[in-house]
N, C-alpha and C positions, 0 to 999 in steps of 0.2 A: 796343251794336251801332249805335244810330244816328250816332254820330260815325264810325266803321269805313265806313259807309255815306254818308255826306256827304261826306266826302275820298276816296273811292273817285268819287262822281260827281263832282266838281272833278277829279280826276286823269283820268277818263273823256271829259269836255268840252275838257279841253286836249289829250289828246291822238288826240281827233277832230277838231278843228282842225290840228292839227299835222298830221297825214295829208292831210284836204284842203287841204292851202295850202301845204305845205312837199314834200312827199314825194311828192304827186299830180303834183307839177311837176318831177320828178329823173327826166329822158330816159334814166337808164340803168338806172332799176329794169322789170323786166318787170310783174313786180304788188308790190303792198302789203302786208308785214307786217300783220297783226292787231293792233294792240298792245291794244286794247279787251281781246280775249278772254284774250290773256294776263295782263292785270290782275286781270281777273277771276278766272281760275283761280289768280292767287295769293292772291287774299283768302279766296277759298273754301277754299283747302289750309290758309292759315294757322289761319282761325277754322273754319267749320263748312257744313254744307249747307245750313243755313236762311241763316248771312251771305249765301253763296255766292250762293243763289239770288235772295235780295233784292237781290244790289249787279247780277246778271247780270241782273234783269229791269229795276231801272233803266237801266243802262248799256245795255242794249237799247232801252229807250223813247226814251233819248235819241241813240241812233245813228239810229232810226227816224224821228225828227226832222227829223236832220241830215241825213238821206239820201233819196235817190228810192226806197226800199224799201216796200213796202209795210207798214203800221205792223201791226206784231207780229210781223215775218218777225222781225228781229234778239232781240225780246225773246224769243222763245221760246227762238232758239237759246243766247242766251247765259244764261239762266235754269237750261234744263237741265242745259247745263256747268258752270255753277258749281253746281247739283245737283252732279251726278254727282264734280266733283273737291273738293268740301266731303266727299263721303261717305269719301273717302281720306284727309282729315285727319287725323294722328297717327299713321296707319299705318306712313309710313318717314320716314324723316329727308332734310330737304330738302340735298343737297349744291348746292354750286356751278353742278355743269355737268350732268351726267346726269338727275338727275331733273327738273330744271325741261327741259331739250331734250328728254325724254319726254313729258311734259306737254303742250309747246306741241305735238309731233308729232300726239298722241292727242286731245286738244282740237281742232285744226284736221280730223283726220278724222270725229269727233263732227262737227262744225259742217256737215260737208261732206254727209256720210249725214243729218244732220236738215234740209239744204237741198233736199236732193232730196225726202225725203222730204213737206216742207211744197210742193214745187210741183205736187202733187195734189191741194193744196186750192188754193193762187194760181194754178194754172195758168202760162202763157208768162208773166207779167207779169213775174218773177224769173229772174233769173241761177241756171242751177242748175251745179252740178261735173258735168265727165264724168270716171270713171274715171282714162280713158285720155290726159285731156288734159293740157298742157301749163301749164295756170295752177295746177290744184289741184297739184300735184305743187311749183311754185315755189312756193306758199303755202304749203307746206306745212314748203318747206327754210325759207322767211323766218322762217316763225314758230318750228320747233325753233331755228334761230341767235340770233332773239332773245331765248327764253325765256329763258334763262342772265343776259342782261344786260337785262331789264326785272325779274325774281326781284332780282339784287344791287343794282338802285339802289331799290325797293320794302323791300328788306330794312335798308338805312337809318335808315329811320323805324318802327322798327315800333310807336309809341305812337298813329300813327295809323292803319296799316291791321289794328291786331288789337283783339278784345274784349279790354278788363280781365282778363276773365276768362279767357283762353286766352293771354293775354301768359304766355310764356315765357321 
């Protein structure tokens, strides 16, 4: 697990880099794909809920970092989603397009319910979702759109993003 969890945070690092400095700066996106959390929910689908949750609390700590976030807003959220999509591991078979764009769909709303949820402990400091509005909803299309195509170039390599023991 520890290799599955070191190239997960190198894959995490670059492509939190890549967002701020490539894609923060692209005048015709509205908002930002996730690609962070979708990483994570594919290591956690692949391998298990304890991988899941270790690679999502790093990759948390280190977006927390990276970011003006309050340090643990990210880790928690991504901890528990890779919890919760580690717990579905093995349960269906990963195809191509559908279930990775449920994922990314069902993850970004997780994300979105334990944002608001933690701004009753941060208070205003945090960016929380409304409902109704207009970002969470485009985040929401970025990240099912991407799912599909960060799942098949992750699906690639899989001697590095899976346990020995749950390679398949």
């Amino acid at each position: 697990m520890a290799r599955t969890v070191l190239w997960t945070s190198i894959i995490v690092l670059f492509l939190s880099l890549f967002e701020s400095a490539v894609l923060a700066n692209l005048t015709f996106l509205p908002v930002l794909p996730d690609l962070v959390l979708l990483v994570v929910v594919y290591v956690s689908f692949i391998n298990s809920s304890t991988a899941g949750s270790t690679t999502g609390f790093i990759s948390g700590l280190l977006l927390d970092f990276l970011s003006a976030a309050p340090v643990g807003l990210n880790a928690f959220t991504k901890t528990v989603t890779g919890f919760i999509a580690g717990r579905f591991s093995g349960s269906f078979n990963l195809d191509r397009l559908l279930i990775p764009a449920l994922m990314g769909f069902a993850a970004t709303m997780l994300k979105a319910l334990l944002t608001v949820l933690l701004s009753f402990f941060f208070g205003p400091e945090i960016l929380k979702y409304r409902l109704l509005g207009s970002a969470l909803w485009l985040e929401t299309a970025a990240n099912t759109l991407c799912a599909p195509v960060v799942f098949s170039l992750m699906s690639f390599f899989p001697t590095l993003f899976t346990n020995r023991k749950g390679l398949r």
